[in-house]
mmCIF entry with sequence, helices, sheets and N, C-alpha, C, O atoms, coordinates in Angstrom:
data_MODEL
# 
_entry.id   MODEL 
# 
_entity.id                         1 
_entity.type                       polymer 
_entity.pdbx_number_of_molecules   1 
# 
_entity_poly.entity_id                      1 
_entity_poly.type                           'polypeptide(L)' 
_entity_poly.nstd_linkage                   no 
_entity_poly.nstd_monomer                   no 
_entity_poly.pdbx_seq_one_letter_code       
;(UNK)(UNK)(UNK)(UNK)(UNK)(UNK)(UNK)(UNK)(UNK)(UNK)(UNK)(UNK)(UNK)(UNK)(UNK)(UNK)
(UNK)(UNK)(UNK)(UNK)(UNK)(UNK)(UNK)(UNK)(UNK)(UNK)(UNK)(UNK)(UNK)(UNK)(UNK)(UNK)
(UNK)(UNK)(UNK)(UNK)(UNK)(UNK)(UNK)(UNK)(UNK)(UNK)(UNK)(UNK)(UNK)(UNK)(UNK)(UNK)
(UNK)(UNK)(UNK)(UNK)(UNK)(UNK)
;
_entity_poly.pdbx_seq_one_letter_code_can   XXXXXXXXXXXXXXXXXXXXXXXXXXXXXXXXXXXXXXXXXXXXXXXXXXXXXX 
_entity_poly.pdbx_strand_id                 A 
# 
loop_
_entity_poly_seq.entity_id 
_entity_poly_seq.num 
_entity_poly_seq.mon_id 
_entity_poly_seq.hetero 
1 1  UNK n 
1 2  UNK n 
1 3  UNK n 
1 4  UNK n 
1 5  UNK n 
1 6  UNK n 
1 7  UNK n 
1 8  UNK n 
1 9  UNK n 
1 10 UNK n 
1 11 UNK n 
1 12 UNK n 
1 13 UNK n 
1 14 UNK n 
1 15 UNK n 
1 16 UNK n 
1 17 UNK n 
1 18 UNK n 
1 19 UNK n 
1 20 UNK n 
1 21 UNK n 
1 22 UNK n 
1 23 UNK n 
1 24 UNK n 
1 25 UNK n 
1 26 UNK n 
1 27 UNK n 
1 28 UNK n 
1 29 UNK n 
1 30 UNK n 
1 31 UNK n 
1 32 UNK n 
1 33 UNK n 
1 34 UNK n 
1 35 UNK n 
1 36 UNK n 
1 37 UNK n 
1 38 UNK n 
1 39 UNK n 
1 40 UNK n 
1 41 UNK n 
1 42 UNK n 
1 43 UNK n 
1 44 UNK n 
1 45 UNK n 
1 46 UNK n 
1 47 UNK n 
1 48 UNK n 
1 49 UNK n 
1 50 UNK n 
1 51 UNK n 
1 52 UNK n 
1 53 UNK n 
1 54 UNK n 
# 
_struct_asym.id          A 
_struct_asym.entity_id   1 
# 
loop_
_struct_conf.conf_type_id 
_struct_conf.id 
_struct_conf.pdbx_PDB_helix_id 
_struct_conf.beg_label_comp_id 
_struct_conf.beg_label_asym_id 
_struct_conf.beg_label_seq_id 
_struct_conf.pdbx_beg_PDB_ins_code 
_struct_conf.end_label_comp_id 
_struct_conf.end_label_asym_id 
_struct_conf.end_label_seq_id 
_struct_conf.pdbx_end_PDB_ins_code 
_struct_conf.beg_auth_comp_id 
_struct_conf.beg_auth_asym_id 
_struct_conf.beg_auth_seq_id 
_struct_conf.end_auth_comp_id 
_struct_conf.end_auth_asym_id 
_struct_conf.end_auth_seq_id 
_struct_conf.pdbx_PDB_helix_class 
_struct_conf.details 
_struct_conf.pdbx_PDB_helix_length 
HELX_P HELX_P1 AA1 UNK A 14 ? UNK A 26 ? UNK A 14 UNK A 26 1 ? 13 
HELX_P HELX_P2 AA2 UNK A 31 ? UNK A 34 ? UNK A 31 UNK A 34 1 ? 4  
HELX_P HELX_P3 AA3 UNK A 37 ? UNK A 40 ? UNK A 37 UNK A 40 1 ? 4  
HELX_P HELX_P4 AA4 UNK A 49 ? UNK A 53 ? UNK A 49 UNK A 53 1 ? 5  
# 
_struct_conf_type.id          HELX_P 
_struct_conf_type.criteria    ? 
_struct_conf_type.reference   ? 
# 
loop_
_atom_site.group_PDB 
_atom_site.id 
_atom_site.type_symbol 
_atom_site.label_atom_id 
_atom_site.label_alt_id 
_atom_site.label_comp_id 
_atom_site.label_asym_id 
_atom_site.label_entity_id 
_atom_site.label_seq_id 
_atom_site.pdbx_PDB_ins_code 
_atom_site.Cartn_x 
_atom_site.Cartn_y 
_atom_site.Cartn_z 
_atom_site.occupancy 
_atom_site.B_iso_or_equiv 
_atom_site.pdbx_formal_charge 
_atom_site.auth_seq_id 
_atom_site.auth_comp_id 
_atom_site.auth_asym_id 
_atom_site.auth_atom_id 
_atom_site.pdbx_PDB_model_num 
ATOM 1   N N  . UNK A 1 1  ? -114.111 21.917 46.331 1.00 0.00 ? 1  UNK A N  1 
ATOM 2   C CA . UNK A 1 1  ? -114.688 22.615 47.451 1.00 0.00 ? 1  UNK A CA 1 
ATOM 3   C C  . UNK A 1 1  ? -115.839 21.786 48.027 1.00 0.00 ? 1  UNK A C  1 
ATOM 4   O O  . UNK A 1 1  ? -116.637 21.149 47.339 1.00 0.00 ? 1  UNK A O  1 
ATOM 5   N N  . UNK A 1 2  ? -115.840 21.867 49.447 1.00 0.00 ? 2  UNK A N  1 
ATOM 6   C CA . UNK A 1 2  ? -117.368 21.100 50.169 1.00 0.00 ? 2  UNK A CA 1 
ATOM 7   C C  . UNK A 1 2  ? -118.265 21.774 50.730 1.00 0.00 ? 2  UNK A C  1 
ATOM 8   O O  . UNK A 1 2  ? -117.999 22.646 51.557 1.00 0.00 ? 2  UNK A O  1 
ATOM 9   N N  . UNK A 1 3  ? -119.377 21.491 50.388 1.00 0.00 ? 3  UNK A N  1 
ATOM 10  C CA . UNK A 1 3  ? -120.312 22.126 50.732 1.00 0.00 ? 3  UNK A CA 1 
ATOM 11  C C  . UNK A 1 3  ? -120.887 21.793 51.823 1.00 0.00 ? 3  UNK A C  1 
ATOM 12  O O  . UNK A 1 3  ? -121.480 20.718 51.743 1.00 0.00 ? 3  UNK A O  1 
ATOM 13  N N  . UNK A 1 4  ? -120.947 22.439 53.059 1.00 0.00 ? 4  UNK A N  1 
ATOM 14  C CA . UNK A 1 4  ? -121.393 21.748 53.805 1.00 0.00 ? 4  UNK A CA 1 
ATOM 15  C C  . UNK A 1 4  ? -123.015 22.285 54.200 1.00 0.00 ? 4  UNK A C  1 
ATOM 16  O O  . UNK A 1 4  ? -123.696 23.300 54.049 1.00 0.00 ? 4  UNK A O  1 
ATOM 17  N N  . UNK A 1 5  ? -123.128 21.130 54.705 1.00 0.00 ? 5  UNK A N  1 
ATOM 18  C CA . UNK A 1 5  ? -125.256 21.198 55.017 1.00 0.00 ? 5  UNK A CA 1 
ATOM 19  C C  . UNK A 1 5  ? -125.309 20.993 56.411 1.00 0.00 ? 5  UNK A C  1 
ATOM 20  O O  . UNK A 1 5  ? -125.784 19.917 56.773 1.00 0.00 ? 5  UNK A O  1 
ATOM 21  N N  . UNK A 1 6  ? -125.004 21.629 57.102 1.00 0.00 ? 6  UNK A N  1 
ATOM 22  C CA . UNK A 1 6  ? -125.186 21.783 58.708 1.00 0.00 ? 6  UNK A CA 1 
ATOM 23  C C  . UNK A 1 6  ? -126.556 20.884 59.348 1.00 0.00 ? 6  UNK A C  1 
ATOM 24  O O  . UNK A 1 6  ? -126.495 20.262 60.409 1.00 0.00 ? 6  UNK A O  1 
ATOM 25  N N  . UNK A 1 7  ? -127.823 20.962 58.444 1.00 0.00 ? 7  UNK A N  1 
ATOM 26  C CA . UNK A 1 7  ? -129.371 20.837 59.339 1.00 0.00 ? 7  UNK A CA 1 
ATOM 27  C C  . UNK A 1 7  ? -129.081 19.736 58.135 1.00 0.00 ? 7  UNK A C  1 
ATOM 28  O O  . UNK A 1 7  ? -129.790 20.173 57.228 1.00 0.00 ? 7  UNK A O  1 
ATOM 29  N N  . UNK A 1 8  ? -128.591 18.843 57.756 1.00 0.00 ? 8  UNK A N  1 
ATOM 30  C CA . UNK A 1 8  ? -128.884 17.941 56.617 1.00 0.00 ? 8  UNK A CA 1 
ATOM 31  C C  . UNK A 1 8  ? -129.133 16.570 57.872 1.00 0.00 ? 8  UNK A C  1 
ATOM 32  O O  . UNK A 1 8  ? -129.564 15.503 57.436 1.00 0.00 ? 8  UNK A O  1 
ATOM 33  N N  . UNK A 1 9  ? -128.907 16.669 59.022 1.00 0.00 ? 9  UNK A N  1 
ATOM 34  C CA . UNK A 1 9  ? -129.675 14.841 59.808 1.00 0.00 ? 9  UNK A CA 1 
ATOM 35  C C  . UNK A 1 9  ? -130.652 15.584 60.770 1.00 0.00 ? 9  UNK A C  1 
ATOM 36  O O  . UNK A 1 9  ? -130.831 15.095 61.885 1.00 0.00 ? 9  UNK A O  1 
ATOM 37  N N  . UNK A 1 10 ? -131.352 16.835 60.386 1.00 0.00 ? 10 UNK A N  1 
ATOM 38  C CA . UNK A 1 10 ? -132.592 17.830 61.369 1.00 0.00 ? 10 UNK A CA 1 
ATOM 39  C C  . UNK A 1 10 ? -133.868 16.991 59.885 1.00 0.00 ? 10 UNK A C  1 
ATOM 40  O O  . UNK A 1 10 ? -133.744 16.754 58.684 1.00 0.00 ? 10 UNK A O  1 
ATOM 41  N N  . UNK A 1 11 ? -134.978 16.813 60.927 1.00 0.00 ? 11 UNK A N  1 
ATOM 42  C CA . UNK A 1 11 ? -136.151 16.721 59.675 1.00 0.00 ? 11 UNK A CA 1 
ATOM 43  C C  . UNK A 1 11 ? -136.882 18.018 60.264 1.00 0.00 ? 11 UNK A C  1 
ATOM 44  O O  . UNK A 1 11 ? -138.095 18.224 60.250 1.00 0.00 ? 11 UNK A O  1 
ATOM 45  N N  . UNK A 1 12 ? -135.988 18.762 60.731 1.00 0.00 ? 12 UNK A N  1 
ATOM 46  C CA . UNK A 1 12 ? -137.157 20.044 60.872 1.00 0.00 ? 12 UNK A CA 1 
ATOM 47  C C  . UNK A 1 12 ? -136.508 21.417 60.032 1.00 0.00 ? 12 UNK A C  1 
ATOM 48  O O  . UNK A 1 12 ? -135.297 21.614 59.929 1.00 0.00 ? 12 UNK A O  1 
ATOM 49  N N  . UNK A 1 13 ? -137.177 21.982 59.670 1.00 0.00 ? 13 UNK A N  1 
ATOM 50  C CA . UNK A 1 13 ? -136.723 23.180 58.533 1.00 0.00 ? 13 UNK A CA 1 
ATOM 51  C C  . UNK A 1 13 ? -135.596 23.917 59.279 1.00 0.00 ? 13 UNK A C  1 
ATOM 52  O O  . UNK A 1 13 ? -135.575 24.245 60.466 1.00 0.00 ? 13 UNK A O  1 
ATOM 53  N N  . UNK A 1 14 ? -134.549 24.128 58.210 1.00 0.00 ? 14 UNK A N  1 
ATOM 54  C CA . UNK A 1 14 ? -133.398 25.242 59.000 1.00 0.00 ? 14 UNK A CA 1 
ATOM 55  C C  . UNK A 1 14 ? -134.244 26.547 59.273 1.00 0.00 ? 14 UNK A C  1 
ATOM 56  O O  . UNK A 1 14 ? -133.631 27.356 59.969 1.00 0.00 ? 14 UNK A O  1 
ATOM 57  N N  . UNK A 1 15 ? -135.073 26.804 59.021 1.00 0.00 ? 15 UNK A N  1 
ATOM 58  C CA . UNK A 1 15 ? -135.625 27.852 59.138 1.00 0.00 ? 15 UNK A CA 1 
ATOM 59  C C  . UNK A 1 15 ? -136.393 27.815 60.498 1.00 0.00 ? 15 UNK A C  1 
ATOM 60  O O  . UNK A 1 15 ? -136.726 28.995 60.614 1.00 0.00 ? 15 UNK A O  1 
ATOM 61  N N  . UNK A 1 16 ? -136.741 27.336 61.297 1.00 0.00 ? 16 UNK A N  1 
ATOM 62  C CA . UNK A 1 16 ? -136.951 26.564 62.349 1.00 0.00 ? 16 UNK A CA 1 
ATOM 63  C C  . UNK A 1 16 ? -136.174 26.634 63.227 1.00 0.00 ? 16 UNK A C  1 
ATOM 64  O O  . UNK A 1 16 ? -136.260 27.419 64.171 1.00 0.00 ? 16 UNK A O  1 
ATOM 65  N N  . UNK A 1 17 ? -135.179 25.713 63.021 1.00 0.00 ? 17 UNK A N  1 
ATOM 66  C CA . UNK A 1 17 ? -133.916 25.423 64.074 1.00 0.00 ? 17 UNK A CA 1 
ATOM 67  C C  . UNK A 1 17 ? -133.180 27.188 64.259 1.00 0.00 ? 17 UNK A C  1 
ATOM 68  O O  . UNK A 1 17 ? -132.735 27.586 65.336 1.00 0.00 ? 17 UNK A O  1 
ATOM 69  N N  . UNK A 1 18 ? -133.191 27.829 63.293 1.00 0.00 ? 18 UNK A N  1 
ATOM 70  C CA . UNK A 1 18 ? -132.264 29.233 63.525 1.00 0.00 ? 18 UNK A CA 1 
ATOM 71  C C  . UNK A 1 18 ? -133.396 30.015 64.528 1.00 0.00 ? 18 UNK A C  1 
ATOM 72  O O  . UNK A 1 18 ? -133.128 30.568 65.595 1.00 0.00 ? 18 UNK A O  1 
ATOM 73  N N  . UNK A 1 19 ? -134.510 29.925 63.999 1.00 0.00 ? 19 UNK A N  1 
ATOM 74  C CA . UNK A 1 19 ? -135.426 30.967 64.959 1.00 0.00 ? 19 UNK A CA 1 
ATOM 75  C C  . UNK A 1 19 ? -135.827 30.403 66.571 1.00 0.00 ? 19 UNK A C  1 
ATOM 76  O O  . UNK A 1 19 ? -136.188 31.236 67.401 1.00 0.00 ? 19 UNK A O  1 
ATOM 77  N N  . UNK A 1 20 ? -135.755 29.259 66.858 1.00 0.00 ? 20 UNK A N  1 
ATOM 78  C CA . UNK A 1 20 ? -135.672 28.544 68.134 1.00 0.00 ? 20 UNK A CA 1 
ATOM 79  C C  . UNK A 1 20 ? -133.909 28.728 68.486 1.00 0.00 ? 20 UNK A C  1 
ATOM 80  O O  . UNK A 1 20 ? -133.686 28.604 69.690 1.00 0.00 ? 20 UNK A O  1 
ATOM 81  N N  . UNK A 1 21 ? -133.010 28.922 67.874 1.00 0.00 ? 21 UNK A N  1 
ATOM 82  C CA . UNK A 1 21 ? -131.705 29.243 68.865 1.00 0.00 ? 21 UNK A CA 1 
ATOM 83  C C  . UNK A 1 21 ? -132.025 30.506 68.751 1.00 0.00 ? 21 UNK A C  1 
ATOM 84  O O  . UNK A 1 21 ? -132.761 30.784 69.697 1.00 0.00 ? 21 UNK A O  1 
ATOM 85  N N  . UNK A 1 22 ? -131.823 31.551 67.974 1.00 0.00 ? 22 UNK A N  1 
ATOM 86  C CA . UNK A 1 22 ? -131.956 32.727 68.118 1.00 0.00 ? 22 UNK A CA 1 
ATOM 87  C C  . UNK A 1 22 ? -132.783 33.683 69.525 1.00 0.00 ? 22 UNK A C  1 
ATOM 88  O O  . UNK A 1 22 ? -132.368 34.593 70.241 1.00 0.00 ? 22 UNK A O  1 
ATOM 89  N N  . UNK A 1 23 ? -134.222 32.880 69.450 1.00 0.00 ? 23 UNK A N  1 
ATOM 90  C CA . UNK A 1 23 ? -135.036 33.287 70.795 1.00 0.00 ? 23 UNK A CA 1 
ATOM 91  C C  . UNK A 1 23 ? -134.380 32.813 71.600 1.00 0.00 ? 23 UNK A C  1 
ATOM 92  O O  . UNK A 1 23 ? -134.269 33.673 72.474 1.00 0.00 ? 23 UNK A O  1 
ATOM 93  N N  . UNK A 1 24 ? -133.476 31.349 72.075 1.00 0.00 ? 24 UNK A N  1 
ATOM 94  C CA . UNK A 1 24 ? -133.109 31.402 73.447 1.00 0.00 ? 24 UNK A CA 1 
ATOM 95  C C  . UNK A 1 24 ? -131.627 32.275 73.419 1.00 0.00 ? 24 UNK A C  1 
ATOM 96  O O  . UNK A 1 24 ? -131.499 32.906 74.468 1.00 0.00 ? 24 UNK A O  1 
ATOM 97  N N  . UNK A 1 25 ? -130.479 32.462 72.470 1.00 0.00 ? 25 UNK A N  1 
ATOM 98  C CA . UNK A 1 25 ? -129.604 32.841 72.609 1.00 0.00 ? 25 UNK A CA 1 
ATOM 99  C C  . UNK A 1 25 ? -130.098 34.686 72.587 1.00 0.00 ? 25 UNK A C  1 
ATOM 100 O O  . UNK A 1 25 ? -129.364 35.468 73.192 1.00 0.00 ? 25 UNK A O  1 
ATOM 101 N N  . UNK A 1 26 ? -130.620 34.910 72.284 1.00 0.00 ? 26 UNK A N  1 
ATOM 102 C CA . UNK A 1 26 ? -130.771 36.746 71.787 1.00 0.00 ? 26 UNK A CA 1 
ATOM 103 C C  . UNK A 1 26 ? -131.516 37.268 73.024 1.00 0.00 ? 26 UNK A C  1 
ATOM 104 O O  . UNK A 1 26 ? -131.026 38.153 73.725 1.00 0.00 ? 26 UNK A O  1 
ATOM 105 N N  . UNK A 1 27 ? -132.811 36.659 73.302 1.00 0.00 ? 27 UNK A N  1 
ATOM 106 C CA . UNK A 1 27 ? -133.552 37.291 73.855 1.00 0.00 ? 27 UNK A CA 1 
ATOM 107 C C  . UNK A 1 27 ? -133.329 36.546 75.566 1.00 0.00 ? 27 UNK A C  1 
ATOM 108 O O  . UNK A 1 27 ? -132.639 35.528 75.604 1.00 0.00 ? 27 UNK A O  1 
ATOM 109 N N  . UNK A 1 28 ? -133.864 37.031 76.789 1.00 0.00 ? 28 UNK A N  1 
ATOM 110 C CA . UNK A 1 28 ? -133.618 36.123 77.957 1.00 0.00 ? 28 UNK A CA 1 
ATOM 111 C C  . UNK A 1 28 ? -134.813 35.006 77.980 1.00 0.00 ? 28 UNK A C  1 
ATOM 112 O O  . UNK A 1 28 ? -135.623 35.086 78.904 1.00 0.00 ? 28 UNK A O  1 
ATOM 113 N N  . UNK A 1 29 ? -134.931 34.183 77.211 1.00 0.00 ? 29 UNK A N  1 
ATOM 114 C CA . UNK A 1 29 ? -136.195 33.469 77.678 1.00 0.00 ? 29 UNK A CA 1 
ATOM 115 C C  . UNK A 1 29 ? -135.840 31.967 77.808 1.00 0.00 ? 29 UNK A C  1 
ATOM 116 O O  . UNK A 1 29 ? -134.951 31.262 77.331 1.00 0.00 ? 29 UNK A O  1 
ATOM 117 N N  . UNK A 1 30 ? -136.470 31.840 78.310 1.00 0.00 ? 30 UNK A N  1 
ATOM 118 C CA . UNK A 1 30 ? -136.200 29.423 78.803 1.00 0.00 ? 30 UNK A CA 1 
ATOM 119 C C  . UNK A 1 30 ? -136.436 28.766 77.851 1.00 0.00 ? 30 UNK A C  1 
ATOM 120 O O  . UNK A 1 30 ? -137.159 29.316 77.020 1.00 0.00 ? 30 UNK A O  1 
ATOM 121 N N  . UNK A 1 31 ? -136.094 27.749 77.628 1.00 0.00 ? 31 UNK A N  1 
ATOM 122 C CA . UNK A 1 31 ? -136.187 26.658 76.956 1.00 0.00 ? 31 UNK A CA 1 
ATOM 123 C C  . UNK A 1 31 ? -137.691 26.500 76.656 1.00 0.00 ? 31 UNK A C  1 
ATOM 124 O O  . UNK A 1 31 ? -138.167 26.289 75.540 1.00 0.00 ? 31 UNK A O  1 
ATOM 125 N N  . UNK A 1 32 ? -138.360 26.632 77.793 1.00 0.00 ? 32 UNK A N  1 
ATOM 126 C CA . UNK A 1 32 ? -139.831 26.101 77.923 1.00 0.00 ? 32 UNK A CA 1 
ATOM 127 C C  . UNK A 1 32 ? -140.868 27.467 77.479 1.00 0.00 ? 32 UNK A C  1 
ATOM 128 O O  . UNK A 1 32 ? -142.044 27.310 77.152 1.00 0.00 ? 32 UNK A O  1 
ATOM 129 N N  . UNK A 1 33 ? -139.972 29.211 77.561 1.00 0.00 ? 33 UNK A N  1 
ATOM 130 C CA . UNK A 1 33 ? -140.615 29.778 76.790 1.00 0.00 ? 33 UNK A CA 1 
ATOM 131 C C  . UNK A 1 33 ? -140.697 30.012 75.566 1.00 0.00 ? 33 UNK A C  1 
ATOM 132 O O  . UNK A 1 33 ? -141.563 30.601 74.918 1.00 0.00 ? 33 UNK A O  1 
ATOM 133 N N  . UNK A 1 34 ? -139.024 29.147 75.041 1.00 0.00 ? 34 UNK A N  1 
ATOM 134 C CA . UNK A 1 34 ? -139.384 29.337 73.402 1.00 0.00 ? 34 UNK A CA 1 
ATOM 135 C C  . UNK A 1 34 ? -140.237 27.982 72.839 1.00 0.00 ? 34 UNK A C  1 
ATOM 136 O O  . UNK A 1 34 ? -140.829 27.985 71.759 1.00 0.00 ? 34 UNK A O  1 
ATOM 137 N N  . UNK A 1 35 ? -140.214 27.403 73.301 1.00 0.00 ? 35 UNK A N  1 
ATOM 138 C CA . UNK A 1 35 ? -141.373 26.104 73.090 1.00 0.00 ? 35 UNK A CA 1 
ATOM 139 C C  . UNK A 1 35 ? -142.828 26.550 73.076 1.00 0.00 ? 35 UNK A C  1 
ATOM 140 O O  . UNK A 1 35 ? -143.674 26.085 72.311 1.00 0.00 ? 35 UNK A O  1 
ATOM 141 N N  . UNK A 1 36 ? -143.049 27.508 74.006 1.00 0.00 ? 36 UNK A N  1 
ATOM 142 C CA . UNK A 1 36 ? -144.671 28.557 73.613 1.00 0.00 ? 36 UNK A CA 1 
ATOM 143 C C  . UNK A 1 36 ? -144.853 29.158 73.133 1.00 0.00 ? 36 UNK A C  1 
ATOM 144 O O  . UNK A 1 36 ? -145.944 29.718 73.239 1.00 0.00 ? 36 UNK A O  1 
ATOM 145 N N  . UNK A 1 37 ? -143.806 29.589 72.085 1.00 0.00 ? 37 UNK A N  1 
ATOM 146 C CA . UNK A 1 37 ? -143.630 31.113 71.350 1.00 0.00 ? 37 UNK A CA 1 
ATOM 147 C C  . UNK A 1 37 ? -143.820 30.094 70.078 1.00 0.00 ? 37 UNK A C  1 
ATOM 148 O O  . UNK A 1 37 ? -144.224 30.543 69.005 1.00 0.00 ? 37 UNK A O  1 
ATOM 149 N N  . UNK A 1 38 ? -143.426 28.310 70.290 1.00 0.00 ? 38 UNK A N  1 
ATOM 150 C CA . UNK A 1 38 ? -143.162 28.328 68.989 1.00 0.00 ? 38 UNK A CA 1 
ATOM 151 C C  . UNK A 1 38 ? -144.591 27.550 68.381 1.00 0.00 ? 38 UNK A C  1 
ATOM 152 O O  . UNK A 1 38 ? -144.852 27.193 67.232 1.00 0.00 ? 38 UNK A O  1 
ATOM 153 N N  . UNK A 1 39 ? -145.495 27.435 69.807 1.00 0.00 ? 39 UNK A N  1 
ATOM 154 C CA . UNK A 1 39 ? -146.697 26.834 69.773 1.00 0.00 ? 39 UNK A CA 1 
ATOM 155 C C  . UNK A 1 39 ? -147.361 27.808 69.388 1.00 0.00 ? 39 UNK A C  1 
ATOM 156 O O  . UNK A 1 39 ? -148.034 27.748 68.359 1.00 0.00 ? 39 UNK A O  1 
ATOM 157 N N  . UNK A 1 40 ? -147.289 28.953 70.191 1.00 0.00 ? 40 UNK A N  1 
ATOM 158 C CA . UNK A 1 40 ? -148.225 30.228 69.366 1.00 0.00 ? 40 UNK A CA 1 
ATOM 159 C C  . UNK A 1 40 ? -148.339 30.378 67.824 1.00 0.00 ? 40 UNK A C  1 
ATOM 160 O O  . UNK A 1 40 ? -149.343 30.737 67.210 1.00 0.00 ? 40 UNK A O  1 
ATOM 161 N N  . UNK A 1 41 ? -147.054 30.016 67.275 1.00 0.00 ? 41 UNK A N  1 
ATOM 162 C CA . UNK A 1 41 ? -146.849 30.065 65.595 1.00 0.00 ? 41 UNK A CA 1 
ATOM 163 C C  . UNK A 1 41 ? -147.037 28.856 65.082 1.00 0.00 ? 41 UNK A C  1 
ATOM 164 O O  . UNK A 1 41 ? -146.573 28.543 63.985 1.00 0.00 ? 41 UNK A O  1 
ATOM 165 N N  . UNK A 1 42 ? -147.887 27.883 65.982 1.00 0.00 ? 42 UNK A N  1 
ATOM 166 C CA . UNK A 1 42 ? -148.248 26.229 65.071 1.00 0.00 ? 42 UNK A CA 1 
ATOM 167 C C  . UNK A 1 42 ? -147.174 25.214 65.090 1.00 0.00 ? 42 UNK A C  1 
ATOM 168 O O  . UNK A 1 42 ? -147.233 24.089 64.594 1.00 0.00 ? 42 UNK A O  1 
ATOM 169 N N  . UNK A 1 43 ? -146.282 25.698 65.664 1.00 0.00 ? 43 UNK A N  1 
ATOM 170 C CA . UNK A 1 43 ? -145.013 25.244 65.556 1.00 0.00 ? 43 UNK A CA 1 
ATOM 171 C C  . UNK A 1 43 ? -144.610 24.028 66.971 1.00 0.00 ? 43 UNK A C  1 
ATOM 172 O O  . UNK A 1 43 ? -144.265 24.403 68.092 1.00 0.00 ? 43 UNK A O  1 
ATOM 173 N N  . UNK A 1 44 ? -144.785 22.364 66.491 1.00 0.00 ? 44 UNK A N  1 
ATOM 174 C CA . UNK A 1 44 ? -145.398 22.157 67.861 1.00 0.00 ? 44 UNK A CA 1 
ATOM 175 C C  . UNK A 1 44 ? -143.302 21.246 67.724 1.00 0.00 ? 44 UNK A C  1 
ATOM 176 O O  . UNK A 1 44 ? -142.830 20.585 66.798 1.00 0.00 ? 44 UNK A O  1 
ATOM 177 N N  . UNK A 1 45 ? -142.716 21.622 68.925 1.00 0.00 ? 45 UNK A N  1 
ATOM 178 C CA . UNK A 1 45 ? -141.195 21.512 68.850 1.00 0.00 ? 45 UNK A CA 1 
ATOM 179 C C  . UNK A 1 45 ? -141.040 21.703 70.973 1.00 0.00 ? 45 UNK A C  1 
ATOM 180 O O  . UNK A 1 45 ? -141.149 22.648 71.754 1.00 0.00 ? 45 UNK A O  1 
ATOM 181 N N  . UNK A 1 46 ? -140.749 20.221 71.107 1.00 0.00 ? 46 UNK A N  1 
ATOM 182 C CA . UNK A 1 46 ? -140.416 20.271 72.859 1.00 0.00 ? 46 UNK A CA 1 
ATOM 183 C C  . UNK A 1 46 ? -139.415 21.314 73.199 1.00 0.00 ? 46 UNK A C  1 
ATOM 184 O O  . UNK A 1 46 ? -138.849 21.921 72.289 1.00 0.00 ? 46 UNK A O  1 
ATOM 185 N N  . UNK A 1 47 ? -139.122 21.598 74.618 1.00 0.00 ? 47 UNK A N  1 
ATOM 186 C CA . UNK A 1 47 ? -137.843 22.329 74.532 1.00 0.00 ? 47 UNK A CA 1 
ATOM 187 C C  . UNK A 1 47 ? -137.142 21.561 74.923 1.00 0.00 ? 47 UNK A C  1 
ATOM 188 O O  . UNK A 1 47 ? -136.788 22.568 75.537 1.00 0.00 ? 47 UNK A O  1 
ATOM 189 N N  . UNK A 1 48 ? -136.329 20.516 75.331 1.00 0.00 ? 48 UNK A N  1 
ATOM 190 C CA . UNK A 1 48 ? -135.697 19.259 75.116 1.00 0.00 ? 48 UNK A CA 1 
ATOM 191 C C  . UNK A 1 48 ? -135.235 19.647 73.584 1.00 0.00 ? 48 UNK A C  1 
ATOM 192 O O  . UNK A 1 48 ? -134.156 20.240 73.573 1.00 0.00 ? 48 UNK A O  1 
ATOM 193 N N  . UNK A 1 49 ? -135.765 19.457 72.422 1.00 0.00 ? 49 UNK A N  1 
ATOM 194 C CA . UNK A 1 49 ? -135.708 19.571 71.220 1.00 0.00 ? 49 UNK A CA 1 
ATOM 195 C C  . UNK A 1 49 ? -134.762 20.581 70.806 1.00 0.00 ? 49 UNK A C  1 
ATOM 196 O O  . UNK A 1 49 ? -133.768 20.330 70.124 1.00 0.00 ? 49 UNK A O  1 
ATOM 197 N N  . UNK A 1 50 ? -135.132 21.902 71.292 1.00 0.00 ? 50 UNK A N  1 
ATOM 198 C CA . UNK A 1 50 ? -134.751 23.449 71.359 1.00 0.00 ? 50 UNK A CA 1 
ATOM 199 C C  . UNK A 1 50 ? -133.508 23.148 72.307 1.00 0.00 ? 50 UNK A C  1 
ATOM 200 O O  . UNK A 1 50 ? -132.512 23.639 71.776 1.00 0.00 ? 50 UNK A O  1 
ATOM 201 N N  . UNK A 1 51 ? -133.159 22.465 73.628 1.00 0.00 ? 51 UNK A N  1 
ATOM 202 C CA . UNK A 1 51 ? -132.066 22.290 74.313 1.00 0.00 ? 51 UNK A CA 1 
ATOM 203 C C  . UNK A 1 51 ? -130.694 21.418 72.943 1.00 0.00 ? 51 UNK A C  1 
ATOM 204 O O  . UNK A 1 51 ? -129.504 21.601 72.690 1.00 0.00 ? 51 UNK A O  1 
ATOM 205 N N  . UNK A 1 52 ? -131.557 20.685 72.529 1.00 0.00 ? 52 UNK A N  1 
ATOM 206 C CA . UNK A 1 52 ? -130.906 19.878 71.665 1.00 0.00 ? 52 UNK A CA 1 
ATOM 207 C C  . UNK A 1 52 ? -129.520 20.618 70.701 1.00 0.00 ? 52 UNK A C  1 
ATOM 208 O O  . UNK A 1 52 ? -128.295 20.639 70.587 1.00 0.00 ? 52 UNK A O  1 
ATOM 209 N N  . UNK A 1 53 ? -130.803 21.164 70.159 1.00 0.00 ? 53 UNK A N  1 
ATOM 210 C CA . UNK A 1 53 ? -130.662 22.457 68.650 1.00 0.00 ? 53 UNK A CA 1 
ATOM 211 C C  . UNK A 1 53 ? -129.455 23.642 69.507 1.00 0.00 ? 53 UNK A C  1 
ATOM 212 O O  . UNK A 1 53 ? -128.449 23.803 68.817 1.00 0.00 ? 53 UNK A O  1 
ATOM 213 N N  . UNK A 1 54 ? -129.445 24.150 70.360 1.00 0.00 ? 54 UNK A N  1 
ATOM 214 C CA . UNK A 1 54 ? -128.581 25.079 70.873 1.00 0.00 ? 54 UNK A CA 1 
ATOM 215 C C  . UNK A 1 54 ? -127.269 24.342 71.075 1.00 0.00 ? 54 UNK A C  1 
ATOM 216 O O  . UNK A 1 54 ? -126.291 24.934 71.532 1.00 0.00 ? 54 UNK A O  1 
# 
């Protein structure tokens, strides 16, 4: 059986990458507002980055 590791060539936490798609796919907000949502939480990630990740 293979295991696969989806975020294994991300150096940013899967934990990260799910909550930046989640805000743009779930909720209606831009690229450039989940990039402030993710600055509010210390979280310093372009939305370029976040365009990437989706």
């Amino acid at each position: 059986m293979i295991k696969r590791r989806p975020f294994r060539y991300f150096k940013t936490s899967p934990e990260v990458i799910r909550l930046a798609v989640m805000l743009y796919v779930r909720f209606p907000l831009s690229l450039r507002n989940v990039e402030d949502v993710h600055h509010e939480r210390g979280i310093e990630v372009s939305h370029e980055t976040v365009r990437f990740w989706w």
